[in-house]
C-alpha positions in Angstrom: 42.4 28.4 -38.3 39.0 27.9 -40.4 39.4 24.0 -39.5 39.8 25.0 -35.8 36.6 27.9 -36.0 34.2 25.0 -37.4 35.8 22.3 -34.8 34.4 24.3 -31.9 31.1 25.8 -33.6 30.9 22.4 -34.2 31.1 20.9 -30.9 29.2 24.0 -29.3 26.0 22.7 -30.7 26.7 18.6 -29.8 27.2 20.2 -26.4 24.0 22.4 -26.2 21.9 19.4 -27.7 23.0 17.0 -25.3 22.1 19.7 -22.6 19.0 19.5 -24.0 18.6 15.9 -24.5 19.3 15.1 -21.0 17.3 17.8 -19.3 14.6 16.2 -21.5 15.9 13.1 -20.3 15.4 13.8 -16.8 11.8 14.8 -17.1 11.2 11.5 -18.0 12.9 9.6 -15.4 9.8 11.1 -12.7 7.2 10.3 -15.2 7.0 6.4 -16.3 4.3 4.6 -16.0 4.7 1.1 -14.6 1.9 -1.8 -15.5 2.6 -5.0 -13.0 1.0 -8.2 -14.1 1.4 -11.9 -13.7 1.1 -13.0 -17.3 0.7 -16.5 -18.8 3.2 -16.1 -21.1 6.6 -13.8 -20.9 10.4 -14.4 -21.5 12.2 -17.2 -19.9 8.8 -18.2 -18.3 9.4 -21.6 -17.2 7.0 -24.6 -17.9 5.1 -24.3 -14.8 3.0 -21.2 -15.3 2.8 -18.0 -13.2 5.7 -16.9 -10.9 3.1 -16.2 -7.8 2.3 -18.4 -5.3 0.4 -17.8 -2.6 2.2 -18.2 1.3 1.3 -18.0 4.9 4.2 -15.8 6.5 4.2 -13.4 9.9 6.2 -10.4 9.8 7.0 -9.2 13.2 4.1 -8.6 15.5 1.8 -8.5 12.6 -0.7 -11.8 12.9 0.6 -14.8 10.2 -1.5 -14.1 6.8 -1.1 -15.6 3.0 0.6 -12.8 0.7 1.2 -13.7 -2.8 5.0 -14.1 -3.8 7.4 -13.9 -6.8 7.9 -12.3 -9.6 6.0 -10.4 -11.5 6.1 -9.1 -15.4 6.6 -5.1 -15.6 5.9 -3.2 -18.6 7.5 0.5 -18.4 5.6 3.5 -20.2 6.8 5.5 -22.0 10.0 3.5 -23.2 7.3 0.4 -24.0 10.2 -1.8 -22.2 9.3 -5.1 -20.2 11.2 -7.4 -17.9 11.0 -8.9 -14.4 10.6 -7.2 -11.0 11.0 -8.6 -7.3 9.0 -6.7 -4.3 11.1 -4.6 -2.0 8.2 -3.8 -0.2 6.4 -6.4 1.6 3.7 -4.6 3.8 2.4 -2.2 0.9 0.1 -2.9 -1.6 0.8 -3.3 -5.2 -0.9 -0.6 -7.5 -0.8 -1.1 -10.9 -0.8 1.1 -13.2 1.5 3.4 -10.7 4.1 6.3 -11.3 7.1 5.4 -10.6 10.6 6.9 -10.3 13.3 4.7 -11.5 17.0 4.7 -9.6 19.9 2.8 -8.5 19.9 0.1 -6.0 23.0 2.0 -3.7 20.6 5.7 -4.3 17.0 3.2 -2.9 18.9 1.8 0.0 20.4 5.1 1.4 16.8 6.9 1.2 13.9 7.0 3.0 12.2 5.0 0.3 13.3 1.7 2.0 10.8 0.6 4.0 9.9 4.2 4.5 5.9 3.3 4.9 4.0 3.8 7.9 3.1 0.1 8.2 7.1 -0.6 8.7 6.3 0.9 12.2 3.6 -1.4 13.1 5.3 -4.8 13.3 7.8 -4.0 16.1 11.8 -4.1 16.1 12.6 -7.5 14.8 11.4 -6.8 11.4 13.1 -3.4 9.9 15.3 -1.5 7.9 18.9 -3.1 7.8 22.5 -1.5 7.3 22.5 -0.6 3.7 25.9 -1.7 3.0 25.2 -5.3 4.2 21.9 -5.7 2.4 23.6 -4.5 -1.3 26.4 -7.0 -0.9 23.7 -9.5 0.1 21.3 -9.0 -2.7 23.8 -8.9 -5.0 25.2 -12.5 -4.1 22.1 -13.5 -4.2 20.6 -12.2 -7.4 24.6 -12.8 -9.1 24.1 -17.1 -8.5 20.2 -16.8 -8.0 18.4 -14.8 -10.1 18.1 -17.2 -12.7 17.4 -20.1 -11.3 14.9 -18.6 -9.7 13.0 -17.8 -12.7 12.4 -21.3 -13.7 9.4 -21.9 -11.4 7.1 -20.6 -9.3 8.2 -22.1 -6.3 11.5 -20.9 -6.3 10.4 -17.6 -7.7 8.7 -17.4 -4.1 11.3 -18.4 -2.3 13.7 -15.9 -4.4 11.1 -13.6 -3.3 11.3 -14.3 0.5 15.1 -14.5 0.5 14.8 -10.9 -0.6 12.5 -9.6 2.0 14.9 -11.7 4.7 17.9 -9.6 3.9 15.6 -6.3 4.1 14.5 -6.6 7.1 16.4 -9.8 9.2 19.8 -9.5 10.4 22.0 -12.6 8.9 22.0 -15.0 12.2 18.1 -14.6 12.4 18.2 -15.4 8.1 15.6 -18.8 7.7 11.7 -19.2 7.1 11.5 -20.4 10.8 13.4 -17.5 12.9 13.3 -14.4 13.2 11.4 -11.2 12.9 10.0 -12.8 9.7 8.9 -16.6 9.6 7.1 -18.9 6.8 6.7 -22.1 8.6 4.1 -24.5 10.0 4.0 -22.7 13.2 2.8 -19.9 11.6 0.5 -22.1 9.1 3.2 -22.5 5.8 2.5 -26.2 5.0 4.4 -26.0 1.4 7.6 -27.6 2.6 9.0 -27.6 -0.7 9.0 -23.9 -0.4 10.6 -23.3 2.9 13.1 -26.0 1.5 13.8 -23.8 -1.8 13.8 -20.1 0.6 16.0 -21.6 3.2 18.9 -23.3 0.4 18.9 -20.3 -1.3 19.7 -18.2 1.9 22.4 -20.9 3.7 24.2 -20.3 0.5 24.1 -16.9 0.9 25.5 -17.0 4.9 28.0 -19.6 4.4 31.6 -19.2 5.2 34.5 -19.8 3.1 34.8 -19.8 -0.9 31.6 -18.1 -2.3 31.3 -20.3 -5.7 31.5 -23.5 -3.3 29.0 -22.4 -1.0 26.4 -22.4 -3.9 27.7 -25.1 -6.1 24.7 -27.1 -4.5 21.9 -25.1 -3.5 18.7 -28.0 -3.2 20.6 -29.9 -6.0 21.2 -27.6 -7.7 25.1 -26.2 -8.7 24.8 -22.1 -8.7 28.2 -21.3 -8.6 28.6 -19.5 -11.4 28.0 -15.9 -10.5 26.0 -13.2 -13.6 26.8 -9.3 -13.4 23.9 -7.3 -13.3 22.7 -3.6 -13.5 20.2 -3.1 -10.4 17.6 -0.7 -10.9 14.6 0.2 -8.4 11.1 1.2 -9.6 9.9 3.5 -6.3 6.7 4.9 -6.3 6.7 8.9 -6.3 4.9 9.0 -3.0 6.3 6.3 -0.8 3.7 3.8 0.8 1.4 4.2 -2.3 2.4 1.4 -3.8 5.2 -1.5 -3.6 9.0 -0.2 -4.4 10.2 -3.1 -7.0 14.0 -4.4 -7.7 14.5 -5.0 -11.7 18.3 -6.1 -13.0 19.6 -6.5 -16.9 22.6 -8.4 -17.4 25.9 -6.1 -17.6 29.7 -6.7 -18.1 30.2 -5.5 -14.5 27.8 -5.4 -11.3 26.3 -1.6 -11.3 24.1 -0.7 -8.6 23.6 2.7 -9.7 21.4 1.9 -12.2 20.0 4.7 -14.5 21.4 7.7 -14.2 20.7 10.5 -12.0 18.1 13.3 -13.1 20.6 16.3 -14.2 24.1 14.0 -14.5 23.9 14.2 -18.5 23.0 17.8 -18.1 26.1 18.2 -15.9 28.3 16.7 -17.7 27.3 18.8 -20.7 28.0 21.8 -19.1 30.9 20.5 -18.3 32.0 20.6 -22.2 30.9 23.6 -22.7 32.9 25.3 -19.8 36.1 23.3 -21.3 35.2 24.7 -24.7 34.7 28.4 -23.6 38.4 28.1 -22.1 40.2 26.6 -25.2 38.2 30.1 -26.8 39.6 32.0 -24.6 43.1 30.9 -25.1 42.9 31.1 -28.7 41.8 34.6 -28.5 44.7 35.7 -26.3 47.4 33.6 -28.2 
């Protein structure tokens, strides 16, 4: 009985510290500070330089302008953790440094985060918010045979970058740098053809019918069929429109678009132990 008395004072206290740990947790999901830069030198940089390139596109009505595209080099405060990012938010300024809230891929696409700015209204009904279900499945193809390839140079870091805002905001016939409600081609002033080359591979991969791994075995020479699990996590700003929402993915065993946790679940499930521990009292007591 001693054995059993120690067991549960035992796992009492594990319980109420992780209560505590994750409630602390949670405070700091809301808080991190997030520094965007286009560094020189980073991880898996490639040979060529910086990931940005600068492109003539027109979304919607808007008139054709040059935006700077691909990825950029994150560093997260307070965790001191770095990695890549890829813009979900293509009319809003980047603000760096910006608080952000970090949270799954599935949690950004069903809130009014996504493309939740007032400039979204501005540029007409050809350019807008998609079904969630069909841009998730679509991102992750493309960031599962993609992703890295796409890190090895700037110009097909931009065109992994334009892919992205075509399954945003493009329905998957009008996919393509020269239809649609968002275009990157010489009638709108985009004379890098090796660009629109890269953007429009990477997204007839990603619409092809038939055997997924086949489709991409040769995306602009290159064979992409082997697909990578990741875990998808969005940085969103904690007022939306104040700065860009940004996509950032670690490899995983399994796909998880959840990415980190929810404010409160570690608190929950925490409680949870301590409710099943105050039953197993009680039935001690009474037997």
């Amino acid at each position: 009985m001693a054995f059993v008395q120690i067991s549960q004072r035992l796992i009492r206290t594990v319980a109420w510290a992780a209560v505590a740990a994750a409630a602390m947790g949670s405070a700091q999901v809301s808080a991190n500070t997030i520094t965007y830069t286009s560094p020189s030198t980073a991880p898996n940089y490639g040979s060529s330089g910086t990931k940005i390139k600068t492109e003539t596109m027109k979304f919607g009505t808007n008139n054709a302008t040059t935006v700077y595209t691909g990825a950029l080099w994150a560093n997260e405060q307070p965790s001191n953790s770095s990695f890549w990012v890829y813009c979900l938010d293509p009319l809003v300024s980047a603000q760096s440094p910006t608080t952000e809230t970090p949270k799954g891929l599935t949690a950004f696409l069903g809130s009014s985060s996504y493309f939740g700015a007032a400039a979204y209204a501005n540029v007409g009904t050809v350019y807008k918010k998609q079904d969630a279900t069909t841009v998730q499945n679509n991102l992750v193809e493309l960031y599962s045979h993609a992703y890295s390839d796409s890190l090895t140079n700037s110009t097909k870091s931009a065109a992994f970058q334009y892919a992205i805002w075509e399954i945003l905001g493009e329905t998957e016939s009008n996919y393509g740098t020269g239809s649609g409600g968002l275009k990157a081609n010489t009638y709108v002033g985009n004379g890098d053809s090796a660009f629109r080359t890269q953007a429009d591979a990477y997204l007839t991969a990603l619409t092809a019918t038939g055997n997924e791994a086949t489709a991409w075995s040769a995306v602009n020479g290159t064979n992409l069929s082997t697909a990578q699990n990741f875990t998808y996590t969005v940085y969103t700003p904690n007022t939306t429109g104040s700065s860009q929402a940004f996509l950032g993915v670690v490899a995983s065993s399994t796909t998880n678009t959840n990415g980190v946790p929810e404010p409160g679940t570690g608190v929950l499930a925490a409680m949870g132990a301590l409710a099943w521990l105050g039953v197993r009292q009680r039935k001690n007591k009474a037997a």
